[in-house]
Biopython code that builds the backbone (N, CA, C, O; Angstrom):
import numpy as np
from Bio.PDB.StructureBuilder import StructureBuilder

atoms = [
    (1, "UNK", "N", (0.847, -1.168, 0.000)),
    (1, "UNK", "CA", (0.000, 0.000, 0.000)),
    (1, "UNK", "C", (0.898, 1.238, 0.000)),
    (1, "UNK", "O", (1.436, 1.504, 1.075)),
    (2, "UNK", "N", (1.190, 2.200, -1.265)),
    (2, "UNK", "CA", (1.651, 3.182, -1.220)),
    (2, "UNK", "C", (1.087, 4.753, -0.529)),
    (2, "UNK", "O", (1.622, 5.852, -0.383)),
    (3, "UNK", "N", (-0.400, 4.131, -0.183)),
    (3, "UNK", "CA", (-0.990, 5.384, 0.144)),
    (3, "UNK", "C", (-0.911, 6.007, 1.232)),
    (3, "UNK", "O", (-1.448, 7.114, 1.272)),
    (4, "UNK", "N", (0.043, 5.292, 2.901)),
    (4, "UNK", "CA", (0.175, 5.626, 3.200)),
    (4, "UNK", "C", (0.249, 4.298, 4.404)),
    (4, "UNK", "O", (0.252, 3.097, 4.136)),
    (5, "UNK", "N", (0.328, 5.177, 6.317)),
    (5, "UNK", "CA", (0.158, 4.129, 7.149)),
    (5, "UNK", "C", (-1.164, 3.521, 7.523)),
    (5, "UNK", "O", (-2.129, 4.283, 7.456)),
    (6, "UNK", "N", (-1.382, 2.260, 7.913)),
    (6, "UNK", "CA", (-2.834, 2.603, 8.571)),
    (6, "UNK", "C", (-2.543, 1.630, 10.114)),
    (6, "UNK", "O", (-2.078, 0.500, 9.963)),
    (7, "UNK", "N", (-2.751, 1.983, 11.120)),
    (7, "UNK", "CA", (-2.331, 1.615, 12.329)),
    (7, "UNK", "C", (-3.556, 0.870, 12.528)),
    (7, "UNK", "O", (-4.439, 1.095, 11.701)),
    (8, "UNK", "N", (-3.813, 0.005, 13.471)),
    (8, "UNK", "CA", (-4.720, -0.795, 13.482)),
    (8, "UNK", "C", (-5.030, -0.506, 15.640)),
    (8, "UNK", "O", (-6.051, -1.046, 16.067)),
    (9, "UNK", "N", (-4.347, 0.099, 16.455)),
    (9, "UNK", "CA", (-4.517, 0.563, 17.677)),
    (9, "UNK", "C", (-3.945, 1.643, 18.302)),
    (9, "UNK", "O", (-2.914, 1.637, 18.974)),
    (10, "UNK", "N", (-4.834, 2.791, 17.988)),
    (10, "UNK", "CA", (-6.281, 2.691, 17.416)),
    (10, "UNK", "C", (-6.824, 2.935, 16.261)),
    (10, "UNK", "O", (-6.645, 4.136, 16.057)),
    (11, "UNK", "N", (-7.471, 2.403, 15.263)),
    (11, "UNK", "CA", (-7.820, 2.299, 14.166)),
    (11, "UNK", "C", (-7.351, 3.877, 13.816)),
    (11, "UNK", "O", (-7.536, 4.760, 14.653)),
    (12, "UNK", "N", (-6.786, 4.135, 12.635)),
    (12, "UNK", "CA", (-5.707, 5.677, 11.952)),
    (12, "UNK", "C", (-5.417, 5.094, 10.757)),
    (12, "UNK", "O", (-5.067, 3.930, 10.566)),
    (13, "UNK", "N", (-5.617, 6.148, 9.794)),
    (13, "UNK", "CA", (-4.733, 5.983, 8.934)),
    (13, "UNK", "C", (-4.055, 7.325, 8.498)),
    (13, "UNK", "O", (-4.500, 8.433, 8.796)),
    (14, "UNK", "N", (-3.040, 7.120, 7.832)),
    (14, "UNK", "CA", (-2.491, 8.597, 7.598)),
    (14, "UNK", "C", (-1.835, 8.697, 6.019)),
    (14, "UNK", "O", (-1.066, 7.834, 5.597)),
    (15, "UNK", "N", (-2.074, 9.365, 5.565)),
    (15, "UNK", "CA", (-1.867, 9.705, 4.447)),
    (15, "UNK", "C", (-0.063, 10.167, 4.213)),
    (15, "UNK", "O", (0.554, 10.933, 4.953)),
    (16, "UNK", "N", (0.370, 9.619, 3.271)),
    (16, "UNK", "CA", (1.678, 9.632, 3.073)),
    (16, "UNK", "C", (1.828, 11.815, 2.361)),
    (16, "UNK", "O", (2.818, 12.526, 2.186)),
    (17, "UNK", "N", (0.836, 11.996, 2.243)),
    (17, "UNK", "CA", (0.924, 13.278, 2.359)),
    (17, "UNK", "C", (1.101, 14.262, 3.905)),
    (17, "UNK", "O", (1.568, 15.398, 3.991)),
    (18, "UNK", "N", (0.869, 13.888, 4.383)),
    (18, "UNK", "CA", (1.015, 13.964, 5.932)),
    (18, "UNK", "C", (1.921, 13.515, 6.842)),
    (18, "UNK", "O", (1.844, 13.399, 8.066)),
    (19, "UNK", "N", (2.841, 13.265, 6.021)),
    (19, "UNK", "CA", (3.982, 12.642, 6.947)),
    (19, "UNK", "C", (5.096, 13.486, 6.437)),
    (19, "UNK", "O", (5.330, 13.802, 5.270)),
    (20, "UNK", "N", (5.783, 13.812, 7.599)),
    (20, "UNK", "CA", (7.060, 14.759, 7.263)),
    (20, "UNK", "C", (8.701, 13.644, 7.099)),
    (20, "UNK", "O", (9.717, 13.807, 6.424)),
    (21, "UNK", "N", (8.251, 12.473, 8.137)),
    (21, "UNK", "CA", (9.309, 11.995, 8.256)),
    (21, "UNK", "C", (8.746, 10.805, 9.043)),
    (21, "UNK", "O", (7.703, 10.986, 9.671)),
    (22, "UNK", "N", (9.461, 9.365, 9.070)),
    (22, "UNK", "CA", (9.000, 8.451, 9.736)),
    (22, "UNK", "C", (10.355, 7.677, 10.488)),
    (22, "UNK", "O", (11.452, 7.946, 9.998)),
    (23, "UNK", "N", (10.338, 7.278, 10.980)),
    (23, "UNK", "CA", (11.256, 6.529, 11.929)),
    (23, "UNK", "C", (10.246, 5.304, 12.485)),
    (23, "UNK", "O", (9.071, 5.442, 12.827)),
    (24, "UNK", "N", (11.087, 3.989, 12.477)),
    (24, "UNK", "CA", (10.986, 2.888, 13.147)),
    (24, "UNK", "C", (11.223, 2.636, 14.680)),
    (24, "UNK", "O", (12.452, 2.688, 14.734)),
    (25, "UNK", "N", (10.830, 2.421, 15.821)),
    (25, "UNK", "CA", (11.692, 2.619, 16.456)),
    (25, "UNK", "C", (11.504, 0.978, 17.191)),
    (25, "UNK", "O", (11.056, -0.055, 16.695)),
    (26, "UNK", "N", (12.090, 1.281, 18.658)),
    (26, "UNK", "CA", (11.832, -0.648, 19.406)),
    (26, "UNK", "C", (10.466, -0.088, 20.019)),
    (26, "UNK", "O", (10.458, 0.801, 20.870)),
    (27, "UNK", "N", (9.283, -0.700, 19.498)),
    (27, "UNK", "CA", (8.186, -1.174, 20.057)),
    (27, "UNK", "C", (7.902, -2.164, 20.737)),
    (27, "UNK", "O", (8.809, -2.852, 21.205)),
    (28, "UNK", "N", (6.613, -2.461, 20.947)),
    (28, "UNK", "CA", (6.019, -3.623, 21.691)),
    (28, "UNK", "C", (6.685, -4.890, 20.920)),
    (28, "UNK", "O", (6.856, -5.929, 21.558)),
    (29, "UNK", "N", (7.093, -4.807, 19.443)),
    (29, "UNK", "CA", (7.006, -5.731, 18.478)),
    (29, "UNK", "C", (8.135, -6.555, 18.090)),
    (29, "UNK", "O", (9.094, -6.303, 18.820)),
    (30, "UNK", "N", (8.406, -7.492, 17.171)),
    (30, "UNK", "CA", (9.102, -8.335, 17.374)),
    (30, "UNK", "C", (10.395, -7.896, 16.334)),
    (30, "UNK", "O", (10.059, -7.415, 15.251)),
    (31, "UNK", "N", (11.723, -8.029, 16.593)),
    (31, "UNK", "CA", (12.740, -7.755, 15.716)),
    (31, "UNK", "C", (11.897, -8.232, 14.223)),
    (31, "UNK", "O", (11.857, -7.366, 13.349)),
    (32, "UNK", "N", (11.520, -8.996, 14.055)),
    (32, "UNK", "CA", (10.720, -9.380, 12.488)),
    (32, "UNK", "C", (9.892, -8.589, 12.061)),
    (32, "UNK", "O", (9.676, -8.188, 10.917)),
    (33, "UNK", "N", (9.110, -8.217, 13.662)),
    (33, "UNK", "CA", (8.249, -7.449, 12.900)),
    (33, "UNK", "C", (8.563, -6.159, 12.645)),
    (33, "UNK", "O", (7.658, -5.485, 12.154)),
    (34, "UNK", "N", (9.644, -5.613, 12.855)),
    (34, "UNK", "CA", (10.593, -4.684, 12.957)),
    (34, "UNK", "C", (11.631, -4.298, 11.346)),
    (34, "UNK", "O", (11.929, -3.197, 10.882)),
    (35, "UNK", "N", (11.856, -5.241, 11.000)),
    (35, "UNK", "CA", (12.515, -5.376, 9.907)),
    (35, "UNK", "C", (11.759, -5.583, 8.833)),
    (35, "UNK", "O", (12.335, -5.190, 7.818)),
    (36, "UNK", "N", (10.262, -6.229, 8.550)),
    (36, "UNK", "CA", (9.419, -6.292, 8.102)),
    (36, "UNK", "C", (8.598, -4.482, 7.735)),
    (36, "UNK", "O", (8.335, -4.056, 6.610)),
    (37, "UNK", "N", (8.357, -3.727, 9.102)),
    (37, "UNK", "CA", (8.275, -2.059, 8.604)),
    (37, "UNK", "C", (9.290, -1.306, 8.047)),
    (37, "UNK", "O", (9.189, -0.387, 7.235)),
    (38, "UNK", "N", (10.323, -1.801, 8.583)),
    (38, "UNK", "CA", (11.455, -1.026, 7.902)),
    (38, "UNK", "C", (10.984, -1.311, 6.321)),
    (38, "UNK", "O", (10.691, -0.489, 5.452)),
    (39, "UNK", "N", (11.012, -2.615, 6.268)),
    (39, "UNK", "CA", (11.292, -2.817, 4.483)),
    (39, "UNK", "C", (10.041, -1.795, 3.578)),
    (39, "UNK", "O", (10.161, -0.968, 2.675)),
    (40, "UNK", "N", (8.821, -2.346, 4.351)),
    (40, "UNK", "CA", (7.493, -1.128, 3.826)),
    (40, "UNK", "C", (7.974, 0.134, 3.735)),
    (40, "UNK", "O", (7.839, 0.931, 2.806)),
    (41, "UNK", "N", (8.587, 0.271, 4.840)),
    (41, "UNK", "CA", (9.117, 1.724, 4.573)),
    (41, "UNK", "C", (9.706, 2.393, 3.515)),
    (41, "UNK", "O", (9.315, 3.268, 2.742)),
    (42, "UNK", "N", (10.926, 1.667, 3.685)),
    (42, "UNK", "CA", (11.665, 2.207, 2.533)),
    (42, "UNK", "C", (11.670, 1.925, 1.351)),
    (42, "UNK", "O", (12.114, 2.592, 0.416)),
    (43, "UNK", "N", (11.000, 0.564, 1.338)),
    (43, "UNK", "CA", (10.995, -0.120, -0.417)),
    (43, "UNK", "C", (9.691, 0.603, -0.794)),
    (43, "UNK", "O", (9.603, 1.051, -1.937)),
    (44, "UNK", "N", (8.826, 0.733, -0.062)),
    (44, "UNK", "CA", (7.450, 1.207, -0.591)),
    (44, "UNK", "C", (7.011, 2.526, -0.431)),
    (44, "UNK", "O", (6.904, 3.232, -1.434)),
    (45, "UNK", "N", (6.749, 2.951, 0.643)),
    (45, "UNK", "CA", (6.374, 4.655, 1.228)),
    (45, "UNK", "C", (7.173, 5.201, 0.616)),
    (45, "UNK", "O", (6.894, 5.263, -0.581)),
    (46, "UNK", "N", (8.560, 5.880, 1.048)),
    (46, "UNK", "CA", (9.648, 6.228, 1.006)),
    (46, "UNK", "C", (9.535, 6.860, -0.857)),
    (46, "UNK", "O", (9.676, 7.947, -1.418)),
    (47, "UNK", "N", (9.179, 5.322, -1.312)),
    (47, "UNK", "CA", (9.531, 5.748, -2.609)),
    (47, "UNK", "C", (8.287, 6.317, -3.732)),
    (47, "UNK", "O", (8.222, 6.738, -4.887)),
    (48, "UNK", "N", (7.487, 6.063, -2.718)),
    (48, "UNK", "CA", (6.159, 6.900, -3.342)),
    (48, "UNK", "C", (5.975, 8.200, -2.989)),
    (48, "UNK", "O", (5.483, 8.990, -3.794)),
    (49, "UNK", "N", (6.437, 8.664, -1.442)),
    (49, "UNK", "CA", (6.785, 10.012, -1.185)),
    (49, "UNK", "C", (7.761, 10.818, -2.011)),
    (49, "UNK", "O", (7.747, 12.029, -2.234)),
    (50, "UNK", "N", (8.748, 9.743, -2.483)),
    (50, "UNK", "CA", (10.084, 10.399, -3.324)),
    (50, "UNK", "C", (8.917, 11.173, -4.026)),
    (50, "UNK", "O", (8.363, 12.223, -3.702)),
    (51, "UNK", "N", (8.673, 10.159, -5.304)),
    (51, "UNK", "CA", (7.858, 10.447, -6.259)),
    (51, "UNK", "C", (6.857, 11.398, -6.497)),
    (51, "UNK", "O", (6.676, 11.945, -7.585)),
    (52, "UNK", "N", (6.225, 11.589, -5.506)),
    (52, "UNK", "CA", (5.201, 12.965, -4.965)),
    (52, "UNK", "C", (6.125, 14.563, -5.063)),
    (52, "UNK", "O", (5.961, 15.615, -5.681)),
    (53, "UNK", "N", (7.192, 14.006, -4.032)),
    (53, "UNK", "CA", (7.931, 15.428, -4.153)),
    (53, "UNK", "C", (8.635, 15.534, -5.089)),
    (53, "UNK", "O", (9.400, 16.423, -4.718)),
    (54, "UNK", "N", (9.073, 15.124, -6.527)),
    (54, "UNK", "CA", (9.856, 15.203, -7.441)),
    (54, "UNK", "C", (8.756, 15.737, -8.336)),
    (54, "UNK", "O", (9.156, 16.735, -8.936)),
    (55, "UNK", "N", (7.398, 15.383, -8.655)),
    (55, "UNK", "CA", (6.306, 15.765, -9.589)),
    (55, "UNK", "C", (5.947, 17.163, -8.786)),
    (55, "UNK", "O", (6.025, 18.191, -9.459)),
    (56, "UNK", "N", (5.523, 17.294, -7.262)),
    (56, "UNK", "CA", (5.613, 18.854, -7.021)),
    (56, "UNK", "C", (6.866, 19.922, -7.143)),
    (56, "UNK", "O", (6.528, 21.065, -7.452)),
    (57, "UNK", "N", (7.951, 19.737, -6.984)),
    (57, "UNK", "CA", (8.973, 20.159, -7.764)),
    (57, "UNK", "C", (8.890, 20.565, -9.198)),
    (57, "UNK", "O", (9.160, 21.728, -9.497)),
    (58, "UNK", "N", (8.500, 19.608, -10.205)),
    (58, "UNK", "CA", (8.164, 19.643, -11.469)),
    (58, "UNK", "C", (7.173, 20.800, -11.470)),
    (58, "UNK", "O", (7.593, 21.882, -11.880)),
    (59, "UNK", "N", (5.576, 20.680, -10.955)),
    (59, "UNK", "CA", (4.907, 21.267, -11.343)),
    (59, "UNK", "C", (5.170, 22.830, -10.609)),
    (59, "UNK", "O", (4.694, 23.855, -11.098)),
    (60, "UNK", "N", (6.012, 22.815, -9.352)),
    (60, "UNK", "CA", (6.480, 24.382, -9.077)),
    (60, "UNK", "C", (7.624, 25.124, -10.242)),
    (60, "UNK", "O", (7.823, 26.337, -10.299)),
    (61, "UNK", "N", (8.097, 24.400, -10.862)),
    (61, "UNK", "CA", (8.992, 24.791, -12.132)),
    (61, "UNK", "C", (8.499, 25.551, -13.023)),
    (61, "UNK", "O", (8.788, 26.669, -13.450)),
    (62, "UNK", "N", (7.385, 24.475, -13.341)),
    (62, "UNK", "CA", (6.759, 24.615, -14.215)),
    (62, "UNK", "C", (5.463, 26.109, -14.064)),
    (62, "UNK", "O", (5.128, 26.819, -15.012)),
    (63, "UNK", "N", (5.004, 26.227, -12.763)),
    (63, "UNK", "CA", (4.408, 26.888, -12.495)),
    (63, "UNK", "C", (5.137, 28.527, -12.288)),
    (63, "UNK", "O", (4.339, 29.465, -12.298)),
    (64, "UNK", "N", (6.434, 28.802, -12.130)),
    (64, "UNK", "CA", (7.515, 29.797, -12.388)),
    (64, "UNK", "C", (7.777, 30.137, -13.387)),
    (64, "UNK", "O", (7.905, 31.305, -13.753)),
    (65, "UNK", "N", (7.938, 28.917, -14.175)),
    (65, "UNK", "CA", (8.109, 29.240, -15.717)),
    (65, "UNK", "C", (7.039, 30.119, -16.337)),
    (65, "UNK", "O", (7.280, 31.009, -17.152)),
    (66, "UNK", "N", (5.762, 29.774, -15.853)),
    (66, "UNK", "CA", (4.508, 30.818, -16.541)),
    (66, "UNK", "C", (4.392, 32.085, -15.787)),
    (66, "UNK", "O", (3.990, 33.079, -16.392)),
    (67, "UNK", "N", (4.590, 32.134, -14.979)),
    (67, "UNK", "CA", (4.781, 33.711, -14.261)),
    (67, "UNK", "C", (5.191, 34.727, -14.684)),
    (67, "UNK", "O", (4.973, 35.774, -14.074)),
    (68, "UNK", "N", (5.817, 34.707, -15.710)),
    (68, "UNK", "CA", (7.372, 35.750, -15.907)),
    (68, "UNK", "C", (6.256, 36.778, -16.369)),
    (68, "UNK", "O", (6.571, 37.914, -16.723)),
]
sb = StructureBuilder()
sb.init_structure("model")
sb.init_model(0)
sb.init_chain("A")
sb.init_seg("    ")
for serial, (resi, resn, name, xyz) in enumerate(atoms, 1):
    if name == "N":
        sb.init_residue(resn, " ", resi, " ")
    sb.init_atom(name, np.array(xyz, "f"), 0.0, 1.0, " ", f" {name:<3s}", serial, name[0])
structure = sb.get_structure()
């Protein structure tokens, strides 16, 4: 799911637009399950956030460019 987190206690979800920054840290949870968010993280979120801020970049360029 690139769209973002969804926590299950207490039911949340959050939009990967809404996130400034994420960190893993030692929870209740198990080293697996630990290494298992990391990977969501970075193989998945991470790189859909890239992607968001590289196309708003684009379209602020682009949106300068017509200003003049």
């Amino acid at each position: 799911m690139e769209e973002g987190l969804l926590f299950y206690k207490p039911p949340m979800f959050v939009h990967r637009s809404d996130l400034h920054s994420i960190a893993v840290g030692r929870g209740g949870g198990s080293r697996e399950e630990m290494q298992v968010l990391n990977s969501y993280i970075h193989n998945t979120l991470v790189k859909a956030m890239t992607k968001d801020a590289e196309e708003n970049d684009s379209e602020d360029a682009q949106d300068d460019d017509s200003v003049e």
